[in-house]
Backbone bond lengths (Angstrom), bond angles and torsions (degrees), N, CA, C in turn:
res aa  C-N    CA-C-N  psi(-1)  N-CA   C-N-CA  omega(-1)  CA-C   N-CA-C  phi
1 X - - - 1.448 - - 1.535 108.53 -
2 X 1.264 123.92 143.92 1.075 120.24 174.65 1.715 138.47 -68.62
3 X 0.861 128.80 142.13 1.264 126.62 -138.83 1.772 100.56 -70.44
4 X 1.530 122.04 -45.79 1.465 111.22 174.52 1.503 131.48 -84.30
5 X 1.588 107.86 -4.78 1.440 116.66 147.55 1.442 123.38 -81.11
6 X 1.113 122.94 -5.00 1.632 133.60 175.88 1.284 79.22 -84.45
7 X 1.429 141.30 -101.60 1.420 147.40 -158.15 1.240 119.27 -46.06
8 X 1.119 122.78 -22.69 1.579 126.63 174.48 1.489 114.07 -79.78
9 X 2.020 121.71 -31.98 0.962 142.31 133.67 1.511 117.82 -15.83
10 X 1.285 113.76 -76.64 1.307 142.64 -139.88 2.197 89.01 -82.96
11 X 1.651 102.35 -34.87 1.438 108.67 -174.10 1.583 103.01 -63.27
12 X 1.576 104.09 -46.09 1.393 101.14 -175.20 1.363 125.39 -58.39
13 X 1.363 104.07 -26.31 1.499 103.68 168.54 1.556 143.42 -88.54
14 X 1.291 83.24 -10.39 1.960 110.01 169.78 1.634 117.77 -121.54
15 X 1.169 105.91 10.85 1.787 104.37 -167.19 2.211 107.88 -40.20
16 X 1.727 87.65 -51.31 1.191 94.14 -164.93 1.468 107.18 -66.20
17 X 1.347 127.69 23.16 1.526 97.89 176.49 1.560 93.83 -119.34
18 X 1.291 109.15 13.35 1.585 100.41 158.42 1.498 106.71 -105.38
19 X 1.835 92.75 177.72 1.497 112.36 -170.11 1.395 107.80 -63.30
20 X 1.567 117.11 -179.00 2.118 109.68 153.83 1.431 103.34 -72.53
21 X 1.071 115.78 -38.38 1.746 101.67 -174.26 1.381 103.04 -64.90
22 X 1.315 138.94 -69.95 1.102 125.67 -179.75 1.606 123.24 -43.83
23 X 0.955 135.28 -35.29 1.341 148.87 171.72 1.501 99.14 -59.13
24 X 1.370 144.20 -86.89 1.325 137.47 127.91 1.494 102.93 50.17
25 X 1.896 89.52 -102.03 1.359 101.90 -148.89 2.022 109.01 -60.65
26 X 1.858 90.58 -42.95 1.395 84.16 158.91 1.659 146.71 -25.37
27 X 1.289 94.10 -65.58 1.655 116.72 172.21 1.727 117.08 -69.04
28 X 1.129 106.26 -24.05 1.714 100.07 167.63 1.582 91.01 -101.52
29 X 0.893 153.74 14.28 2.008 141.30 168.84 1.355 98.16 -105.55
30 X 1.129 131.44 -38.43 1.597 138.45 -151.94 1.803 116.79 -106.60
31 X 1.499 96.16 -45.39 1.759 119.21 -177.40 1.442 116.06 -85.97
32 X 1.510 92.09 -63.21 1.621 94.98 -179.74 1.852 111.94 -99.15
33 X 1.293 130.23 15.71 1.378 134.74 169.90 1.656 117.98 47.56
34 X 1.456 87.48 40.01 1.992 118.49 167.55 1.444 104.58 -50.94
35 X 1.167 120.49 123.86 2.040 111.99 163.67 1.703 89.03 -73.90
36 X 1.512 90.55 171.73 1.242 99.88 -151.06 1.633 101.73 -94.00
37 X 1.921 108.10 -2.95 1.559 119.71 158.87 1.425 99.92 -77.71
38 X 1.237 135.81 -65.40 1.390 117.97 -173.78 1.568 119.18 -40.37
39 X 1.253 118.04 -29.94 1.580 113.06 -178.68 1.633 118.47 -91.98
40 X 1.374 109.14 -14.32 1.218 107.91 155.29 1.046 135.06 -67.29
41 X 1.760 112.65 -50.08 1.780 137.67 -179.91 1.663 90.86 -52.16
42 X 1.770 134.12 -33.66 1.540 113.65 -152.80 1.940 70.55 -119.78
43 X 1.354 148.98 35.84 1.010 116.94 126.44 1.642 123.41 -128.49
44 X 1.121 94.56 37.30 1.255 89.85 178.17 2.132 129.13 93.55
45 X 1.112 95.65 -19.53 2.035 126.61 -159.69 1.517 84.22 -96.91
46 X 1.853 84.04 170.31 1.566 106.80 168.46 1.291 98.11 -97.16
47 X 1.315 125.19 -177.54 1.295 140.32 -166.06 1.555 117.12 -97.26
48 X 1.358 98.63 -7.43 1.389 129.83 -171.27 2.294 97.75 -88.75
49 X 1.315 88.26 -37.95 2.067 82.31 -176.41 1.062 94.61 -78.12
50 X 1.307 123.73 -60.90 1.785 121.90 -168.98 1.261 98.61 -46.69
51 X 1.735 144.67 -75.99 1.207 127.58 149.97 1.572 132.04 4.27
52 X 1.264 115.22 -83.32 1.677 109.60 158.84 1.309 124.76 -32.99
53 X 1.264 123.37 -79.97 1.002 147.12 132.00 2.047 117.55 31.77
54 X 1.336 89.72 -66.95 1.425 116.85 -171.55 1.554 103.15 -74.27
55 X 1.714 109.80 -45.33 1.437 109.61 -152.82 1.761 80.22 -92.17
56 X 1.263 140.87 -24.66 1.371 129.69 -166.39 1.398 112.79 -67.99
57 X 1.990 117.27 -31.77 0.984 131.87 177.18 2.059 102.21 -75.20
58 X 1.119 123.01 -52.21 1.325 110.04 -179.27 1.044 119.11 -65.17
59 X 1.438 138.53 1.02 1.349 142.22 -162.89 1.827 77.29 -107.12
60 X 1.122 127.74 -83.23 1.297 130.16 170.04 1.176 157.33 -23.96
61 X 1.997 94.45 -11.06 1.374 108.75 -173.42 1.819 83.28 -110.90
62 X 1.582 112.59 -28.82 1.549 99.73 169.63 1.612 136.28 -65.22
63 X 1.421 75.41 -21.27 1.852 98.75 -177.61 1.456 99.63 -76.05
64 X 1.208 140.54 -65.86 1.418 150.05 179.49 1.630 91.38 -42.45
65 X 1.387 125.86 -83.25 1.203 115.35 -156.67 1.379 118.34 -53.05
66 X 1.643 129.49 -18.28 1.288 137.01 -155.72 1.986 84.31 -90.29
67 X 1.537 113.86 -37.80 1.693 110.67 -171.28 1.351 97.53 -79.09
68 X 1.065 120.84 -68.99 1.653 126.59 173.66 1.199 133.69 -54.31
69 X 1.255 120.23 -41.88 1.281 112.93 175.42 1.432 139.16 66.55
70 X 1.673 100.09 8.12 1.113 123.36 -170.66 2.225 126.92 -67.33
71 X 1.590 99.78 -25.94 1.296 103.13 155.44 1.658 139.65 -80.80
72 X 1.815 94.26 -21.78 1.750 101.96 150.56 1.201 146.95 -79.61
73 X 1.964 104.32 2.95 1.233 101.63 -173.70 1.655 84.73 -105.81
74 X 1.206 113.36 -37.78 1.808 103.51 176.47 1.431 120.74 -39.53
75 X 1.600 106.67 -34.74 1.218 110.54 -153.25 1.670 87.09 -81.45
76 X 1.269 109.06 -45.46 1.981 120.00 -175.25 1.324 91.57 -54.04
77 X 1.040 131.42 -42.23 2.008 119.97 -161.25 1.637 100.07 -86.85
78 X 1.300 120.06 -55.64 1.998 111.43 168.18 1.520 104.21 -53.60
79 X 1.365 146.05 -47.21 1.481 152.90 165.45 1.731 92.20 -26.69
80 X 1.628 109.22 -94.26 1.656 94.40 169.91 1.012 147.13 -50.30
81 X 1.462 130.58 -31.58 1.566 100.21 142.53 0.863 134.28 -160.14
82 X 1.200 72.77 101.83 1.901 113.65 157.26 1.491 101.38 -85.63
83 X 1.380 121.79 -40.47 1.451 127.42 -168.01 1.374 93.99 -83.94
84 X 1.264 140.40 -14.48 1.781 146.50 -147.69 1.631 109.66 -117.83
85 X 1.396 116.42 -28.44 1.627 114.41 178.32 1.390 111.97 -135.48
86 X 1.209 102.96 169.88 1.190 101.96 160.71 1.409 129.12 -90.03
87 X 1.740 111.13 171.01 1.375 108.43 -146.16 1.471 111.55 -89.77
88 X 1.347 124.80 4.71 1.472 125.56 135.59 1.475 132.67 -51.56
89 X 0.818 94.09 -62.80 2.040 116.53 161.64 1.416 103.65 -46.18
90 X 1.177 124.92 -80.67 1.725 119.31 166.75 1.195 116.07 -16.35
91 X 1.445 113.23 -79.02 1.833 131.21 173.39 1.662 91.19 -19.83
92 X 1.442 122.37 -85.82 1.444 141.57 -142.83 1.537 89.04 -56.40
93 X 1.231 113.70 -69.65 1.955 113.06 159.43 1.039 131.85 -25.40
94 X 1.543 131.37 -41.19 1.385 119.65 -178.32 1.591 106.27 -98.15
95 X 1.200 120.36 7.01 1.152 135.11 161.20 1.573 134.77 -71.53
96 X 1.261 94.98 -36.87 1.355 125.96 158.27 1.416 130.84 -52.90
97 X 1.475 83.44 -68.94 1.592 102.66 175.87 1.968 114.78 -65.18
């Protein structure tokens, strides 16, 4: 999988255990494809925190998923069934999840 859809993945499933700033800088680097001067110049920072910043959260969203494990078991429970319901039922399920 590619490495910023893995992490963008991985955000949805941990967003909340970061800050708003971090969440932020995330979502304008990742969502809206901000350089990482544009997100400084509109918050105020050097280009150097958003930088930090960025890599402290990807180190963190790998670390979480490697303890938790929480985007491989989603993926294992839609994996089963998918083969187990139908694809309305699925829909309403991955909705959930």
């Amino acid at each position: 999988m590619d490495r910023v859809l893995y992490l963008n993945t991985l955000y949805d499933c941990y967003k909340d255990l970061f800050t708003e700033k971090q969440q932020l800088y995330f979502e304008l680097y990742y969502w809206e494809d901000l350089s990482l001067g544009e997100i400084a110049d509109n918050n105020g920072v050097s280009r150097n925190a958003v930088h930090n910043q960025l890599k402290i959260m990807e180190e963190k969203l790998l670390e979480f998923e490697e303890l938790l494990k929480i985007n491989y078991k989603k993926n294992k429970v839609l994996e089963i069934l998918n083969d187990k319901v139908d694809e309305r039922t699925l829909e309403e399920i991955k909705g959930i999840l």
